[in-house]
Structures are given as C-alpha cells and as structure tokens.
N, C-alpha and C positions, 0 to 999 in steps of 0.2 A: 274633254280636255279643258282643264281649267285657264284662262288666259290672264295674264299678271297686264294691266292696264294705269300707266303713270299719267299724271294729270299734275297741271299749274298748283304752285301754290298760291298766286298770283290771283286775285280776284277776279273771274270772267268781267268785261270792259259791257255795256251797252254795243248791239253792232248795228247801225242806222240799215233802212232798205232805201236808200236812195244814189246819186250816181257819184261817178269820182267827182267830178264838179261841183256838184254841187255840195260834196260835203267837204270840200279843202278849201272851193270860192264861194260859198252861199249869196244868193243875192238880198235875202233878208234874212233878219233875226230868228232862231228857233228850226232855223233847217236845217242847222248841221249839228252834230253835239260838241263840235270844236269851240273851243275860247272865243272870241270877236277881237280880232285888232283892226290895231290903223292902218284905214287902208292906203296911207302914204309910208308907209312903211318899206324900206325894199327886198321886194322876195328875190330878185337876180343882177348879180353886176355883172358886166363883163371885165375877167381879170386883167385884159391888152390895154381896154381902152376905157375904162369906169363906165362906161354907158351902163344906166339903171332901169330896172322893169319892176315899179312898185305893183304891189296887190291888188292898188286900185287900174294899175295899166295893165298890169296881166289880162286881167279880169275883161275889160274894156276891148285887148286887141284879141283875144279868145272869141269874145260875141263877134268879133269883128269880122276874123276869120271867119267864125262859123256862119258867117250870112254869106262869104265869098264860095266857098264851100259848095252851098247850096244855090247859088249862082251858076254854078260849073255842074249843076246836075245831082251833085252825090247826097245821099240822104243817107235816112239811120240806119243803121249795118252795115252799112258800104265800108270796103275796108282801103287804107291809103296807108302805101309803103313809107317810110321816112327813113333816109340814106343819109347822114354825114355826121359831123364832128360836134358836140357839145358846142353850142352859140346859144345868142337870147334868140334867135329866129329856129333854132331847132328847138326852144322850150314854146315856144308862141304857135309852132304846127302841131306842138303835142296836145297843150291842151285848146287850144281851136278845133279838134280834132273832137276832142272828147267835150265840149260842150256843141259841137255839131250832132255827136252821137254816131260820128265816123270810130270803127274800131282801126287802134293805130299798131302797124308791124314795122317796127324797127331793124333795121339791118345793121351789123357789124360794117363800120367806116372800111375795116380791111377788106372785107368782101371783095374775092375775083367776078369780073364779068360772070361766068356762068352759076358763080353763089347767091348774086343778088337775083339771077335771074331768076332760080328756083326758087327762092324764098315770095318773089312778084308771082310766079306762076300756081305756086302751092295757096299762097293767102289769099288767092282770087282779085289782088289791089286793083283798083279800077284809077288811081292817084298813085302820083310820089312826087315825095319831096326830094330835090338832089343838091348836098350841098357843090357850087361850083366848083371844086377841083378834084370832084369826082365824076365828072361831066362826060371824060374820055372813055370811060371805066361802065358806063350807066349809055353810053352809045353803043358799046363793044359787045353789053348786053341783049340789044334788041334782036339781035338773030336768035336768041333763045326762049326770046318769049312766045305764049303761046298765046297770046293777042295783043294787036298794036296800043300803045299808048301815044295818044294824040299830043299835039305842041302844047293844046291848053290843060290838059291833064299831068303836065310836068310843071313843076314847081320851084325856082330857084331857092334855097336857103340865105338869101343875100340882101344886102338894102340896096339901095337902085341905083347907089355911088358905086358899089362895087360890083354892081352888073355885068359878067362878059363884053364885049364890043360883038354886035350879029348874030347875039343868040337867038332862035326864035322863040323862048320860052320866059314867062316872066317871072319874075322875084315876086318872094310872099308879099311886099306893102302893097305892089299892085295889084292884087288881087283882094284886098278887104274893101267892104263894106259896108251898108250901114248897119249898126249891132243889132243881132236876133233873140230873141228867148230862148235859152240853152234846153236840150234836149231833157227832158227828166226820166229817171229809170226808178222811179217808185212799187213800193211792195214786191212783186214777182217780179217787174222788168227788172233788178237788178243784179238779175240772174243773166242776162243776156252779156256776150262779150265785150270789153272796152280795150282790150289789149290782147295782138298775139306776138308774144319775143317768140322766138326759134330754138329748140333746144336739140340737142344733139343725144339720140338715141343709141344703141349698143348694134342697130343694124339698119342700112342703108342712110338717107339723109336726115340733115334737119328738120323735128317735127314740129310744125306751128303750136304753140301752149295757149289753151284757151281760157284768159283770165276773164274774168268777168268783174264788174263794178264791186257786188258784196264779196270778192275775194278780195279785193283791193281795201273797202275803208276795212271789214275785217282782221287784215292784217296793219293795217295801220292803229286800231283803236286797240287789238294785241301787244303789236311791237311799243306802242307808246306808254304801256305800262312797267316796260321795264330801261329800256333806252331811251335817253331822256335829253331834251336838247334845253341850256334855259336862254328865256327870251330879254327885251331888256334893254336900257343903255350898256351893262355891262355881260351881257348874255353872250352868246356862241354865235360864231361866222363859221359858216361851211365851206371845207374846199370841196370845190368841185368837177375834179378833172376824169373821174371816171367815167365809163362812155356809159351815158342814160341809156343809151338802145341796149345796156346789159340789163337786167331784172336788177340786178344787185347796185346799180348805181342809177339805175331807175327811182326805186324804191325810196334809199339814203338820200339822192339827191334832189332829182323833179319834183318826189312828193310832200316824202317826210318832214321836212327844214320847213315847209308850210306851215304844216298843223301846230309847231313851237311858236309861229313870228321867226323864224331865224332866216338869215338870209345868206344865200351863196353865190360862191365868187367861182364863174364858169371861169372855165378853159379850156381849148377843144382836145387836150389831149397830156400826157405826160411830157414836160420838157422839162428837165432839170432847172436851168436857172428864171426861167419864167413862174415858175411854182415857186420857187424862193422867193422872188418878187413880190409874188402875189400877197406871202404869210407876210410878209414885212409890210406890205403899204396898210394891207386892209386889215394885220390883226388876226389874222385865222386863229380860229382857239381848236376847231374840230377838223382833222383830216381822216380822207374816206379814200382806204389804201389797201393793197395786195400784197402779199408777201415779200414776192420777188423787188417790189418798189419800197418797203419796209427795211429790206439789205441794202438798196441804194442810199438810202436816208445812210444808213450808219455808216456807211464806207467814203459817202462822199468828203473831197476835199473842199467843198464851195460851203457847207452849212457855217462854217463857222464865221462865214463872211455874210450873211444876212442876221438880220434881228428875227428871229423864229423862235422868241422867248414867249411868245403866248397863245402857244400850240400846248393846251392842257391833255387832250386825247386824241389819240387814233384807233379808229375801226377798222381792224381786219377781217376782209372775206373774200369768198373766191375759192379759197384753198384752206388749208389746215396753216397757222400759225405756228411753229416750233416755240415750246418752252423756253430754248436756247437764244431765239431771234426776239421774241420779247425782252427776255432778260437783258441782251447787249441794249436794245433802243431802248431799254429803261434807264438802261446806265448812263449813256450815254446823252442822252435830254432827258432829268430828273426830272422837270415839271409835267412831265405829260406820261400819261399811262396805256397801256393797249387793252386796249379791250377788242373781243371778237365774237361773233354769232355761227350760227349755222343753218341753210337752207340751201332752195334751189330755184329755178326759173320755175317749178310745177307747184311751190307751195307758196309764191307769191312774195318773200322768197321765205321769210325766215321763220325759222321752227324752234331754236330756240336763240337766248339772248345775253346780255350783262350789263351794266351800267359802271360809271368810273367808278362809285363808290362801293361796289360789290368785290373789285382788287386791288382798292387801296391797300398797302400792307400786307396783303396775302400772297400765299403761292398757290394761284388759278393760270399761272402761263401754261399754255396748250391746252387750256379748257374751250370747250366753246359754250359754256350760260347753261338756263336751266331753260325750262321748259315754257314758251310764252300760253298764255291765259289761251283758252278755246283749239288746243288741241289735248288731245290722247294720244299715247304713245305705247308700242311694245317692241322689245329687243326677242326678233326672233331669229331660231336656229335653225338648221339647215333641214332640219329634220324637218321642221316646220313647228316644233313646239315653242314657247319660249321659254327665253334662257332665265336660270334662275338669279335673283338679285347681285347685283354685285359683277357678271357675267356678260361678255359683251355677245352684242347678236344685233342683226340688222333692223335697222331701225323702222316701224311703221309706222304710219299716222295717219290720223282724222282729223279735219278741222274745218271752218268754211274757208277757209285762205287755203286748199287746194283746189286747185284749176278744177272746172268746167271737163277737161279731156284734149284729147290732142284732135287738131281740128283734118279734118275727113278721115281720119283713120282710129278707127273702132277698135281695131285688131290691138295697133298699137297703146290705146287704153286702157283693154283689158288686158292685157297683159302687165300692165304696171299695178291695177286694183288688186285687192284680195276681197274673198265674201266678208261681209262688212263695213265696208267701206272704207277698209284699210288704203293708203297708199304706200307703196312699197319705195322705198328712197335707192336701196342699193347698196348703201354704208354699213358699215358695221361700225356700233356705238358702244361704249360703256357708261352704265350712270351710277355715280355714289350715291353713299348715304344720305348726303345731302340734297341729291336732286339734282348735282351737278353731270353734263355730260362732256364727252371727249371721244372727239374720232377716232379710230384707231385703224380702222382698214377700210376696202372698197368690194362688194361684190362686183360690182359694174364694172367694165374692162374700160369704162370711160377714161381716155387722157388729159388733165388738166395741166393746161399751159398757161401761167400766170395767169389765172383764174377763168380762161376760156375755157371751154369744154371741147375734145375731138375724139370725134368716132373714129375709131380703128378701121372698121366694115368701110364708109366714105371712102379715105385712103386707099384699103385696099381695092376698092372697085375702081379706084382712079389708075391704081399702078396696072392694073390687068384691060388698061387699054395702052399701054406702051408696045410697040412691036416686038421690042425682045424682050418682054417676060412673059411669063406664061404661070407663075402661083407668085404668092404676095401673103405675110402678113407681118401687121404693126402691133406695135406695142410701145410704152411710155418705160423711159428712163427717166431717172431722178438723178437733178445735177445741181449737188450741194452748195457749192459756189452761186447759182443763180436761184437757188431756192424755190424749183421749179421741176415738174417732169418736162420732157420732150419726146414726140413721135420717131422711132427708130422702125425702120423697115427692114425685115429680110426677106429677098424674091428669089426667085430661081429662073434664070437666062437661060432664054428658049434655045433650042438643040443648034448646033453648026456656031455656037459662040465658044472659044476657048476659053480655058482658066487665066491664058496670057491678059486677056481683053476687060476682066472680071472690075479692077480697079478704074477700069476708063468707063466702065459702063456704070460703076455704083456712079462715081461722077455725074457721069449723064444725067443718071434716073434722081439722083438729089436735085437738080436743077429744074431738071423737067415737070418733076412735081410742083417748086417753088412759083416754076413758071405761070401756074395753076390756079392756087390755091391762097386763100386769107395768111397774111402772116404768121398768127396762132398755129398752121395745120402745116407748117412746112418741118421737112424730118430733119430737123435740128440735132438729130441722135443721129443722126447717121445714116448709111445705106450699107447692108452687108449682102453678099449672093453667096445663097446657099444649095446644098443640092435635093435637098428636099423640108418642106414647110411640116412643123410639127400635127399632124391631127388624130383624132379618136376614127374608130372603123365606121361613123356615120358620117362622118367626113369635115368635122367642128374641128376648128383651130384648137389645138393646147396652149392656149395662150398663157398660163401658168407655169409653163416648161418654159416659152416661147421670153416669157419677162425673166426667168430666173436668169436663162443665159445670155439676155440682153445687158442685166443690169451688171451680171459681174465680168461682160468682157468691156464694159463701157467704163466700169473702175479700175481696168487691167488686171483682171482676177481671171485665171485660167476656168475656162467652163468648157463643159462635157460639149463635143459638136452634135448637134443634130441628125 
C-alpha cells in the first residue's frame, strides 16, 4: 500500500537538544539559537496594576524559585501542580519550575474539588501552587487525594500584601532563595518531561500529556517559522488573557512572545471591559482569542468606546473559526486581520499555521495554515488507506513536537499511535493545491466548548452515579449564536419514576451535574429522559444517531425518538 506523505514547504528550522529554560532565558551567549535581547526589556506586565517582570527579573526570580524549590525537598522530576488564574506569580512558578527541573501540571482554574484532585493524584504532584481564591475549592479537595500534602508543600500564588489573614501556607516571595544554577536537559535529557497539561480522552478521565523539553523548543523553532511576532519600539504587545494552564495559551503566551522580545499584558481571565482597558492603555497590536470571544468582540456595545485602533491581528484557536465570523470581525475593525492554526495539547500544540501576511487580501477565512517545518502528514480513510489528493481523511502526523505519551497509561498511547510513528489526531482535514488545510469534521466524539475539550464517557460515568438514573449518554450540540458546541445529555430514569416527574428530574439532574463539575463540562444543551439510550449489539453508544437527534431537536427540528 503506497502512502501519500505531505511535508513543510517551509525550511526545517535547527531544533536545539537543550531545556525550555534555557533556550527562551539562556544565561550566556551561544546557548540558545534565539536572538539575544535586552534584558530590561519587559516580557510580563500585569494588565490591573502595570507591575513589570523584565527578562532580566524573570530570569533572576526563576533561579530564585528554583533554590526555594529545592529547599522544600523537591528535585528533578518531581512534578508540582499549579492551580489558578494567569498573574506574574503564576508565570514566576512556571518557569521556576522549569529551571528547577520540576515538571509543571497545570490545572484548569474551573476545576471542581474532585477534578483537581485527580488530576494531583494521576500526576503524582508532590507541590501546588493555589492561587488564593481557589483556597475553599483546593481544601474541599483533600478528601480525595490519595496522599496528604503538607502546609509547606502548598504554595500561595500571591505577594505577601495580599496574603489571606491565618492561612497556614505561604505565598511564593516567601519562599525564594538565594539563585541556583538551572537545571540543564542537554543531548538525550531533553527527552525527559517538562510539562503535563491534561487532556481529555474519548474514554474515562483526563489523561496527563507528556511533553518533554525537545517537544517544546521543537515546536517553537517550527511555529516561529511561519507566525511571527515583530520586536522593537514599534513591535507587537501580546494580550494575554487566555488561561496558560491551556496548551494553547501556554504556547502563544508563556512562551512564544519570549523568543520575538514581545511582551504581554497578563490578565487572569476574560472580562470584557478590563480587556478593552488593557488594548487602550498599553497598545495591544496582537490578541490571542477563541471563537466564541471573537462573537463577543463583534457584537459588543462597549468596543466602540475604547481606542482598540492598534489591534493589527488576532489568532484564533481552540476550535474551528467560521469563514462567516472572520469575515464580519474583518469588517468590522479593518485594521486587524484573523489569522488561525491547528493543533492539540498532544502535538505541543500546533501542526499547522499562517501569518498576517499569508491573508492579507485573500480568501483563507476557515482555513487553518499549511503545514509547520518538522512534521509529516497523511489524510487517512476509514478503510485505513489514504485518501487521494484533494480528499478529506483524518489527519496523521510525525514530528518531534508530539508528546513523549500519556503519562502511566500505555494502553491509552497506543492506541492514539499507528506503525510508524504516526499519531492519529482524530479530525478529518482537507488539503488544497496549495498546501493549504481546513477542518472539516471530527472522528473523536470529543466536545468542544469554547475551546475546552469534554469527554462524553467523564459525564456519562458522573450521571450513572445519580440515584435515579440508571443509562446516560452525552453528546455536543452546536449553538450558532454562541459559536460553540455544548454537552447535552439523555438518561433514562430508574424504574418507579413517572413520565409526570420526567421534567423535575431533567431539572434536577442538570444541576446536579453543574454542582460537580468545571464550568466548561456542565450540559448547557440540556437534559432530555429517554426510554432507552441508542447502542450497537456490543453494547457501544450510537453516538452518531445519538448527535443527529440531539442537534435537530435543540434547533426545533422534529427528530425520529429513540
């Protein structure tokens, strides 16, 4: 079987074997293959209050950390949770972290009590960071861990002004030290893990992603071939309000803005008029945005009330971009254009890419970029052949910027590989003539809610502990208005419940869930009781039956019942 294998036009980049530290902050000349700036230059402002963290202070409270670190016991491997909201003390534990040679797992801020716990108990975290008003949330957890974490192994995200009053745990200044010689991960150590995000599988929970150092500059010295940030008095300012503990605003924000000189302007989270502030004081030329917040830009009534004239681009990712929802934000603020990529938390993230000037003038809306330098790619077909040119088929790839594997579970590895070294994405792509690609569908029964990911299987093991249900399955509606899927459930109410009761109990069981579960994963589609859950005779959900009649009774389209 002959195999059709698409490659970069794009010149493969040099890829350093040395660690994320050291190739974003090098401490001398000739270690990194990055440009050399001034290191008073500022890589982080905080958007509330201007407080600045130059290159040279990055750098400085990283060693800093990393001797405090190592004070507290934990050495290299060792892996430390980090729990809260985009701050300069959540960028100071990351990469403290990683010039300790601690590998760092990042938890989604929404996280319920028992999500962070697993995520603490699956990453083996021996540390966490908790930003303070997640404090209630991060105690509610310790019944679920499966070993205690001590007062000095908990770590405030906070400076010492904004300390709790009686907490027994201290805030990161107080715990730095005097600065250490960062960890190095030269030739084969760069093989070893520096990051696990969490990613959500097609069955049971979140699987740890094991990134490693050469999957990180890897993808950096890729992605910088074709997205391109310029440096400069009159250069690019990054916003930065997407959450770092995602891969995707990981990436864009913590790391990338580095290796240009650009610098960004934290915020812990989406607020509409705090983000308008932001573009207006400090100039933002670059926003790093999701679709669903891409309709907010266009609809809102407050834009026209800040100066957000020198916002030149926005990157979307997360989700698929509509040709439709480009087009209105182009119209809508001519000076700035959209641009978009494609990846995941498993390829570190991006696979492929665009730059502003690849759609100046063009019709590329709904594309996502061609293919970055140092991967391979095949569009295969169900049959398992691939598809021929022109032909969409799921997408494979090779590159070094795919993860290491999912951490303690094998199973779940291989089954994402193919012989070859293929890694299997789950999407189905089409590529033109040109090299360009574009999503078009999903194998994965993954739901994406404004660029999160939710397992359907999670959900439904959460609902089949409710006392009145007894079958359970989810599935993602798409709601144009929000520009977004959502998790809808239909269950089937255990026996001695009437059809009278059917509407107090969807009630119920949508709440109950809420009660549960991270924001992102609550069934925002709805709850329907049905009298029986669609499956095949080995007893697999039809989730393909199960989405057609979800999506057309959730648009008031009469659908066949179940």
């Amino acid at each position: 079987m002959s195999l059709t294998i698409y490659e970069s036009d794009l010149a493969a980049p040099f890829l350093p074997q040395i660690s994320i530290f050291d190739y974003v902050l090098p401490g001398q000349p000739g270690v990194s293959p990055l440009q050399a700036f001034d290191q008073s230059l500022p890589a982080f402002i905080d958007g509330r209050d201007g407080r600045t963290l130059t290159r040279a202070g990055l750098r400085d409270a990283a060693l800093r950390l990393a001797g405090g670190l190592k004070a507290l016991g934990l050495k290299r491997g060792d892996v430390a949770g980090l729990w809260g909201f985009n701050s300069l003390e959540w960028v100071n534990a990351a990469y403290g972290c990683l010039a300790a040679g601690v590998v760092v797992s990042p938890a989604n801020y929404a996280y319920a009590p028992a999500e962070v716990a697993h995520q603490l108990n699956d990453s083996g975290a021996s540390l966490v960071f908790v930003d303070p008003a997640l404090l209630s949330n991060f105690e509610a957890s310790r019944q679920h861990l499966k070993r205690p974490l001590s007062p000095s192994r908990v770590i405030l995200l906070c400076t010492v002004n904004h300390k709790p009053k009686g907490t027994p745990y201290k805030c990161l200044p107080e715990i730095l030290a005097a600065p250490v010689e960062p960890e190095h991960f030269d030739g084969t150590a760069c093989n070893e893990t520096a990051w696990m995000s969490y990613s959500s599988g097609t069955t049971g929970l979140p699987k740890g992603v094991m990134t490693t150092h050469y999957n990180f500059t890897s993808q950096l010295q890729a992605a910088n071939t074709s997205y391109h940030l310029d440096s400069g008095p009159n250069g690019d300012v990054v916003l930065g309000f997407l959450p770092m503990s995602h891969i995707y605003g990981l990436t864009v924000s913590l790391l990338q803005p580095l290796t240009f000189g650009a610098p960004v302007i934290v915020l812990p989270r989406y607020d509409e008029i705090p983000v308008l502030e932001a573009i207006q004081k400090y100039k933002v030329t670059h926003g790093l945005l999701v679709p669903p917040l891409i309709l907010k830009f266009l609809y809102s009534p407050n834009t026209s009330k800040y100066d957000i004239s020198s916002m030149r681009t926005i990157m979307s990712g997360g989700a698929p971009l509509s040709p439709e929802l480009a087009a209105a934000f182009e119209k809508k603020f001519p000076g700035c254009v959209s641009i978009q990529g494609y990846g995941m938390t498993e390829t570190t993230p991006g696979i492929t890419a665009m730059n502003r000037t690849d759609v100046l003038g063009g019709d590329r809306q709904g594309w996502v970029g061609y293919l970055l330098p140092t991967y391979q790619a095949r569009l295969v077909r169900a049959d398992g052949t691939d598809a021929p040119r022109g032909q969409p088929g799921e997408m494979w790839v090779r590159s070094p910027s795919v993860m290491k594997g999912y951490h303690n579970n094998p199973k779940a590895t291989a089954d994402t590989m193919a012989l070859g070294g293929w890694f299997k994405t789950g999407d189905v792509l089409i590529r033109d003539d040109k090299g360009w690609y574009k999503v078009v569908d999903r194998v994965k029964e993954l739901i994406k809610y404004k660029g999160f990911q939710v397992a359907p299987a999670e959900l439904e093991a959460l609902l089949l502990t409710h006392p009145k249900l007894v079958d359970a399955g989810v599935v993602g509606v798409y709601d144009e208005a929000q520009v977004t899927e959502m998790p809808r459930a239909y269950v089937v109410a255990a026996d001695g419940i009437a059809a009278a009761e059917h509407a107090a109990l969807a009630k119920e069981v949508q709440a109950w869930v809420a009660a549960r579960v991270a924001q992102h994963k609550k069934l925002r589609g709805g709850v329907l009781i049905v009298e029986a859950i669609p499956k095949s005779p080995s007893g697999k959900i039809l989730r393909k039956d199960l989405r057609k009649r979800a999506q057309a009774e959730y648009e008031g389209k009469p659908a066949a019942r179940l």
